[in-house]
C-alpha positions as CSV (number, residue, x, y, z in Angstrom):
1,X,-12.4,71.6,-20.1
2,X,-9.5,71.1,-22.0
3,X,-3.8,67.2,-23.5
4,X,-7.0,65.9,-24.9
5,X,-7.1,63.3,-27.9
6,X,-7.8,64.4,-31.0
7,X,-10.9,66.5,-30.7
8,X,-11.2,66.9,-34.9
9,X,-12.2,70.3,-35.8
10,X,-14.3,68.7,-38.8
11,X,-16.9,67.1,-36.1
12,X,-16.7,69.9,-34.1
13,X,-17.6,72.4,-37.5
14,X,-19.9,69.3,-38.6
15,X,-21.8,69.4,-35.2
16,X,-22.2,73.2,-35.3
17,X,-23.7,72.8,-38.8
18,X,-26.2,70.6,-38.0
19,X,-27.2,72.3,-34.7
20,X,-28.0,75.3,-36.6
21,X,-29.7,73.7,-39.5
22,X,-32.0,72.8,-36.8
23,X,-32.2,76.3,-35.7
24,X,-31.7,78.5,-38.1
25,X,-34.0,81.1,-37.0
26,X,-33.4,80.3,-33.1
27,X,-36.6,78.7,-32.3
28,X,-37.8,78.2,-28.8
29,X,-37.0,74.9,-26.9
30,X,-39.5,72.7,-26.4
31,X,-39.9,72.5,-22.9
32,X,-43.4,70.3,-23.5
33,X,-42.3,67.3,-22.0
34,X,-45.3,66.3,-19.7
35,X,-46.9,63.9,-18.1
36,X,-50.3,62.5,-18.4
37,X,-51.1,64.6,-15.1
38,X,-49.4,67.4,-15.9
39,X,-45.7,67.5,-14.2
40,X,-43.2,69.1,-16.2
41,X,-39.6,67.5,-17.3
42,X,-38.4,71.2,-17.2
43,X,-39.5,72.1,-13.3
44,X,-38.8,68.6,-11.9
45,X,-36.3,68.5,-9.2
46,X,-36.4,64.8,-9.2
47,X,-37.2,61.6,-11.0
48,X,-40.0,61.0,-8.6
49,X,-41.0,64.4,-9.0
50,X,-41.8,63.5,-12.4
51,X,-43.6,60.8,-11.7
52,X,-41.0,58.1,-12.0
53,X,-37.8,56.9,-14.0
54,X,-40.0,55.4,-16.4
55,X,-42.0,58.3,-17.1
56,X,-38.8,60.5,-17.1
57,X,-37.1,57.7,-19.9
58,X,-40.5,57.8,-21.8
59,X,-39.9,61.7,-21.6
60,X,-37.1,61.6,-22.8
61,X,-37.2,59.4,-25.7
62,X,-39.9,61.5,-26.7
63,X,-37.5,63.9,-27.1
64,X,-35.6,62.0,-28.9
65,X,-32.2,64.2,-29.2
66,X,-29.6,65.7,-26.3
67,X,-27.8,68.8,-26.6
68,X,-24.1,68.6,-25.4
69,X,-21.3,70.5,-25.4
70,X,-17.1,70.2,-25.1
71,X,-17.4,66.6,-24.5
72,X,-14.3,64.9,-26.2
73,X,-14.9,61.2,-26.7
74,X,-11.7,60.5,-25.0
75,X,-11.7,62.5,-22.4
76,X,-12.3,59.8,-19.3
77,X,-14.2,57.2,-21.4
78,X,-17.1,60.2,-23.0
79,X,-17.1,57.7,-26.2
80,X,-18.1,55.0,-24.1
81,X,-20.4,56.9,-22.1
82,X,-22.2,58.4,-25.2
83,X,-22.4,55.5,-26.8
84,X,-23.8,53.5,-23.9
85,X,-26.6,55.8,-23.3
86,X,-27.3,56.6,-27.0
87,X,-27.3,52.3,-26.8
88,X,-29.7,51.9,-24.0
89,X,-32.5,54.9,-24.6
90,X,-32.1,55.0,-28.3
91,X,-31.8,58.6,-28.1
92,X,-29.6,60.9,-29.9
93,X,-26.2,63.1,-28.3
94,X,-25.3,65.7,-30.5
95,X,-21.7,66.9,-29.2
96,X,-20.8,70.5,-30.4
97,X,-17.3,71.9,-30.3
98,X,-15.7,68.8,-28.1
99,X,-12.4,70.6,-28.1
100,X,-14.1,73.5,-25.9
101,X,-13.9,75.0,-22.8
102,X,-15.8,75.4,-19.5
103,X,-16.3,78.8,-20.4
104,X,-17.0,77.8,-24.0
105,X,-20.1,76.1,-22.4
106,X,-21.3,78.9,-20.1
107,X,-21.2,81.2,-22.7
108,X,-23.2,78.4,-25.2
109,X,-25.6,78.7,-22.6
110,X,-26.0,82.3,-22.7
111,X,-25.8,83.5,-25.8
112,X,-28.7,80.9,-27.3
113,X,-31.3,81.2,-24.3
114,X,-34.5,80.4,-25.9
115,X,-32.4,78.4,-28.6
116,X,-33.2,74.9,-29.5
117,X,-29.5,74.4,-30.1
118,X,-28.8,75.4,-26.7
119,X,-26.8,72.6,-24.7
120,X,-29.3,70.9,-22.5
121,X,-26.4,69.5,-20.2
122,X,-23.5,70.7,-19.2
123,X,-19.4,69.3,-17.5
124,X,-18.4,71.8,-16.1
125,X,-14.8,72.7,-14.1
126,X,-15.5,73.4,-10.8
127,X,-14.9,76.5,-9.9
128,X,-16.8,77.6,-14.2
129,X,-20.1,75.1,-12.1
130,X,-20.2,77.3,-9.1
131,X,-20.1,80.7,-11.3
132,X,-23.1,79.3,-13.7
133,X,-25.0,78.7,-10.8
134,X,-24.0,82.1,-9.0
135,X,-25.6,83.5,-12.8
136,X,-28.5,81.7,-12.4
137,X,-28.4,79.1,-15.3
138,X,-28.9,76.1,-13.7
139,X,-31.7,73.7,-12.9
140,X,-31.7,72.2,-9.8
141,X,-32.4,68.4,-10.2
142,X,-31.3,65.4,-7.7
143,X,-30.2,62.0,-9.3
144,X,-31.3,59.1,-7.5
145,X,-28.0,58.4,-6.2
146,X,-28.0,62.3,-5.0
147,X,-27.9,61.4,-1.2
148,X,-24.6,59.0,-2.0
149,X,-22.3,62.2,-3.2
150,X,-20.5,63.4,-0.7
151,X,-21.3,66.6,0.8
152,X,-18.3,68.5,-0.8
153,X,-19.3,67.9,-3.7
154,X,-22.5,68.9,-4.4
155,X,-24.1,72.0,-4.2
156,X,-26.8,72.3,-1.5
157,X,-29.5,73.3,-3.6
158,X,-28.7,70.4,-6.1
159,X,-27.7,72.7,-9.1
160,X,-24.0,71.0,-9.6
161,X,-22.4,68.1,-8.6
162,X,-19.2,66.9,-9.3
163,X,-18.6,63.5,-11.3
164,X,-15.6,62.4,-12.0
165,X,-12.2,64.2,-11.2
166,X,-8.5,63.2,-10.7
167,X,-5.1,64.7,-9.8
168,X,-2.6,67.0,-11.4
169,X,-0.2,65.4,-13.2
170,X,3.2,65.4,-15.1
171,X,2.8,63.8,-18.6
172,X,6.4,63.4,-20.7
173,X,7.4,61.3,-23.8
174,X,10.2,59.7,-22.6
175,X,11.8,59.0,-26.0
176,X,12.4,62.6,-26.9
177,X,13.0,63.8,-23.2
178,X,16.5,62.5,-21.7
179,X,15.2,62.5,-18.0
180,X,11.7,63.0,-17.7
181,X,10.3,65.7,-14.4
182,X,8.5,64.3,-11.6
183,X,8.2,67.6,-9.9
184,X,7.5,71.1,-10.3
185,X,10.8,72.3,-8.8
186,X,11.9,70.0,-11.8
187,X,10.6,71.5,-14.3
188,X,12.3,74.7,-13.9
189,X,15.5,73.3,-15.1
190,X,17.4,74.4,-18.0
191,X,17.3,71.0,-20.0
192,X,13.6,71.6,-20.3
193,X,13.7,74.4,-22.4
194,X,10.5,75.2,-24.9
195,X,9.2,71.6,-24.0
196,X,6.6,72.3,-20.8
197,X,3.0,72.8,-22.2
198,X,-0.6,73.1,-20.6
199,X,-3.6,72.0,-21.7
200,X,-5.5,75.4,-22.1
201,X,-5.7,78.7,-21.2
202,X,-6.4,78.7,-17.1
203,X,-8.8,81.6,-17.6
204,X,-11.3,79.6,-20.2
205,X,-9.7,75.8,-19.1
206,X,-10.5,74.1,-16.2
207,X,-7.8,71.9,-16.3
208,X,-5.1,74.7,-17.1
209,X,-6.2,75.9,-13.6
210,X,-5.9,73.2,-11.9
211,X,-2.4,73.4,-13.0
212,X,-1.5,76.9,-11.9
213,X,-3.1,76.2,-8.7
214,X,-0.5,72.3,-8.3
215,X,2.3,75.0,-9.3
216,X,1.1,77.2,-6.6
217,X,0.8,74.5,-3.7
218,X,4.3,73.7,-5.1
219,X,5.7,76.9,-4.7
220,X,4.6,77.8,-0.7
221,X,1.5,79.0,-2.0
222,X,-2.2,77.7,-0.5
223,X,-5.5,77.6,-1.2
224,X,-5.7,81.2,-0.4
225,X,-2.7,81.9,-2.6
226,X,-2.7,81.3,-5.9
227,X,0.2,84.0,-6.9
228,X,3.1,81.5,-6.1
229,X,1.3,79.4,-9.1
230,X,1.2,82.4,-11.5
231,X,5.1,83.4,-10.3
232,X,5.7,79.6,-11.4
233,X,4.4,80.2,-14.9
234,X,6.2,83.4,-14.8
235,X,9.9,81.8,-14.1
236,X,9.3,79.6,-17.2
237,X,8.6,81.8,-19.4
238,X,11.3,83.4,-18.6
239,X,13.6,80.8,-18.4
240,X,12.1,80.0,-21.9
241,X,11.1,76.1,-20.7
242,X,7.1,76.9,-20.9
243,X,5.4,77.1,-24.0
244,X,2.0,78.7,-25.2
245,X,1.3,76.0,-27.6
246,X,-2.0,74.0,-25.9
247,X,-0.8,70.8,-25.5
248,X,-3.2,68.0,-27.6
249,X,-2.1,64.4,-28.4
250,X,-1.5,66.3,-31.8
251,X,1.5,68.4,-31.0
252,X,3.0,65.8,-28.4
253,X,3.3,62.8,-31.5
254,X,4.8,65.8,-33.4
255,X,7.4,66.6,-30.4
256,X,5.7,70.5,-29.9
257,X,4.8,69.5,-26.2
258,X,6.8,66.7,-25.2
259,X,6.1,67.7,-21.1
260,X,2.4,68.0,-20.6
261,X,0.7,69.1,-17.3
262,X,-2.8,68.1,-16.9
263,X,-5.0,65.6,-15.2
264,X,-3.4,62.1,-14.3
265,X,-6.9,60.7,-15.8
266,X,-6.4,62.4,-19.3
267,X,-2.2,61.7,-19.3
268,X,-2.8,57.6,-18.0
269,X,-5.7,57.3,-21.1
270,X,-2.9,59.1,-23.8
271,X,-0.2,56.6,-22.5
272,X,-2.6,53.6,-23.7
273,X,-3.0,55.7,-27.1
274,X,0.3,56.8,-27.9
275,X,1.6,53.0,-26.9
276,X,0.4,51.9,-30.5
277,X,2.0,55.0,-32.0
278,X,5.5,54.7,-30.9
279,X,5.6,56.9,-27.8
280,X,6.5,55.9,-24.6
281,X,4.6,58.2,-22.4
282,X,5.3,58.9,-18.7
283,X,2.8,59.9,-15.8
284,X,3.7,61.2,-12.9
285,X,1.4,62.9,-9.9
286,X,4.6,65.7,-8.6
287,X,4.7,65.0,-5.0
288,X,5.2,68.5,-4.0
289,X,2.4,70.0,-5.7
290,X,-0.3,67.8,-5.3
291,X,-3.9,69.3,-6.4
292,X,-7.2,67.1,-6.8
293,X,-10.4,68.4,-8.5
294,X,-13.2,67.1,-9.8
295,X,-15.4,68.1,-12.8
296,X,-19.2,68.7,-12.3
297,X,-22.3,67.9,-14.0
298,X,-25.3,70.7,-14.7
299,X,-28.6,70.9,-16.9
300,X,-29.3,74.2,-18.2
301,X,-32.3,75.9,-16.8
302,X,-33.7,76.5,-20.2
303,X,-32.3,73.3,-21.7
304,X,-34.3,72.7,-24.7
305,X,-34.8,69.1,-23.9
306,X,-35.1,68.9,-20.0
307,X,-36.5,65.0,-19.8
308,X,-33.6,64.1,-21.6
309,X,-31.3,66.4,-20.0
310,X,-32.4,64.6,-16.6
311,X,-32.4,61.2,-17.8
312,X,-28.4,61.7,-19.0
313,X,-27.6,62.7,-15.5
314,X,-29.6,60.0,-14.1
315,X,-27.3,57.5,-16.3
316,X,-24.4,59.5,-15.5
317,X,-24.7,58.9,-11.7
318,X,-25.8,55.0,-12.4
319,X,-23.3,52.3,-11.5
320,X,-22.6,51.6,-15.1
321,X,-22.3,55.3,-15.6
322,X,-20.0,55.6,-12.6
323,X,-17.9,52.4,-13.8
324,X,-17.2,53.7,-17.2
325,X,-15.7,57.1,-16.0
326,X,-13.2,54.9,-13.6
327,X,-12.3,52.7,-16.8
328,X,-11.0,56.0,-18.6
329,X,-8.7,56.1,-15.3
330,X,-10.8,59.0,-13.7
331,X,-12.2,58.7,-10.0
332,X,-16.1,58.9,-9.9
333,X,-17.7,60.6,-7.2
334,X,-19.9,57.8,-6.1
335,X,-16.5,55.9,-6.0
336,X,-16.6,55.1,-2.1
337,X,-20.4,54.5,-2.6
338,X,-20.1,51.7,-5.2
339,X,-16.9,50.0,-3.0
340,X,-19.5,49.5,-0.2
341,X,-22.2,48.1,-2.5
342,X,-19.7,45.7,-4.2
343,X,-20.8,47.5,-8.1
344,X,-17.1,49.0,-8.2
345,X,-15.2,47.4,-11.3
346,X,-12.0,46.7,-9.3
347,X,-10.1,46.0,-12.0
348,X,-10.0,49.6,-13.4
349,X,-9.9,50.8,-9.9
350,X,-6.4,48.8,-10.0
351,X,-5.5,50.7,-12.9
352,X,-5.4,54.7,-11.4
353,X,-2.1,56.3,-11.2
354,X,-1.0,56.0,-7.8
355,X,-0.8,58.6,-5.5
356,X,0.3,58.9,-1.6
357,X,-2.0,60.9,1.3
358,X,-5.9,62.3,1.4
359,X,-6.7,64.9,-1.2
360,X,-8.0,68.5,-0.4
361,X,-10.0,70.6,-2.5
362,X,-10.5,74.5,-2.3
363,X,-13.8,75.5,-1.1
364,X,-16.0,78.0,-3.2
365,X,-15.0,80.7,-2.1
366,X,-11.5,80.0,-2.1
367,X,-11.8,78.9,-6.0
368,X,-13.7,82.5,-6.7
369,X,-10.8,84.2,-5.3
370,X,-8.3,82.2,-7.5
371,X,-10.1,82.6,-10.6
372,X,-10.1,86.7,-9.8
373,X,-6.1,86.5,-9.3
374,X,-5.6,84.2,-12.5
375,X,-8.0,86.9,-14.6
376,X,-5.7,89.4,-14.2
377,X,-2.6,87.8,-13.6
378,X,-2.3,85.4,-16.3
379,X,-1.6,87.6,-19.8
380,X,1.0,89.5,-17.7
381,X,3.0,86.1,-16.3
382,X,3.3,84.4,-19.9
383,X,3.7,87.7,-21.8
384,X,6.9,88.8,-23.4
């Protein structure tokens, strides 16, 4: 996954530490978590499987710790939402490398099976969920709230499903940018020269992919087509208006990236941050390349703490969970699901960036194919 806000490298190096302190000869996970008939945290498919919530929150405190991984703390609301469940079980998140990737993750997950520093949980971009799960390294489990996702967005066999998600957007400091874009076609223009950034590499960056694919519905390209998108990228480099530094809250206050593209949920939550700072940033969802994705939730297979691992998804997918998401200006999956039982906080659903018409998302196989395109497409389009 990956503008963020400042994800500082110092936690990140300080969270690596301690994980391998913990595992400095790359123990085996303690997948022990049992009940008193026998069930096991790290086969249950279910709460009830396990016996219960109660027994599953007993599990996991026994635990005591949960692994995760590229989880900014201001990337839609993850302070709150670690904090909150840290608040309410009493059990410990350690975060590793918050300023990394989807891929970062996947390859966390296989280069330390049979680690106890191994991330027990995983968010995952969605097209990075569906090619963990094509590899095998996920564990099916159903939330509680399972039945209330809707069926595009969850994975039959219950080994992703997506939680929060938002729309491509256009993020621009209006103080050093005379006229800020509001559209693709805009940003081709000559008075944007060196100023448009993404946030990421769309090979590694879930995010940075959902960009190419706005610039490719922008540029009479499809779900099927994803070339238009790299052809964008292409013309600004060209033009010299794109630039290879990864956009972070750091290089916009410095003026490195004053034109951002990335989610409207990450660019709304910056504008409330960079308010205080002096910078007067703009959001805007470009009507003619409008792209909607969501981000989806895992557990590792061989996650080294499976009760807890189960119990942070069951929070995730909880009202409160659900609520806290929305109030970093992200749409929750269960949205529609809490209007209709009256738990949705209206007040930050008041607050998304608005956006006109019903968004589509690319099925699987449609996302495979754009992530084989972008593979081998991307180096060559920003090159030179």
């Amino acid at each position: 996954m990956t503008v963020s806000l400042p994800r500082t490298a110092a936690v990140g190096a300080l969270a690596t530490l301690a994980a391998l302190a913990l595992s400095a000869c790359g123990a085996a996970p303690d997948t022990t978590s049992t009940t008193a008939d026998g069930k096991s945290a790290a086969t249950a498919t279910s709460a009830a499987d396990f016996g219960g919530l109660d027994k599953l929150v007993a599990a996991a405190k026994k635990e005591g710790t949960l692994n995760a991984i590229a989880l900014p703390r201001d990337w839609a609301n993850y302070g709150a939402l670690i904090d909150g469940f840290q608040k309410k079980y009493g059990i410990k998140i350690s975060d590793e490398n918050p300023d990394g990737t989807s891929q970062d993750e996947i390859n966390a997950v296989t280069s330390r099976k049979g680690q106890d520093r191994a991330p027990d949980v995983l968010d995952l971009g969605s097209s990075f969920a569906l090619s963990a799960a094509q590899q095998g390294l996920l564990a099916p489990y159903k939330v509680q709230s399972y039945d209330d996702i809707p069926a595009g967005q969850k994975d039959t066999q219950a080994r992703w499903y997506n939680d929060y998600g938002g729309y491509i957007s256009i993020g621009c400091d209006a103080k050093r940018v005379k006229s800020c874009p509001t559209t693709f076609a805009d940003l081709l223009k000559p008075q944007y020269k060196g100023q448009v950034a993404l946030n990421g590499n769309p090979t590694k960056s879930g995010s940075a992919f959902g960009g190419v694919f706005a610039a490719a519905l922008a540029s009479g390209g499809s779900f099927d087509d994803i070339q238009p998108g790299l052809d964008f990228f292409a013309k600004l480099k060209k033009n010299g208006n794109y630039t290879p530094v990864e956009s972070t809250p750091a290089t916009v206050e410095k003026g490195e990236t004053p034109i951002s593209i990335d989610w409207d949920y990450l660019n709304a939550g910056y504008a409330d941050e960079f308010r205080s700072k002096g910078v007067d940033w703009k959001v805007t969802v470009p009507s003619d390349g409008q792209f909607s994705q969501y981000y989806s939730q895992a557990i590792n297979k061989d996650a080294p703490h499976p009760a807890a691992a189960r119990l942070w998804q069951e929070y995730l997918y909880s009202a409160e969970g659900q609520n806290l998401w929305l109030k970093g200006y992200a749409r929750p999956a269960l949205m529609t699901a809490l209007e209709k039982a009256g738990t949705l906080d209206k007040t930050a659903a008041a607050k998304l960036p608005e956006v006109t018409g019903t968004p589509k998302f690319p099925t699987e196989a449609q996302q495979d194919k754009a992530k084989t395109v972008i593979a081998g497409g991307w180096a060559k389009a920003v090159s030179g």
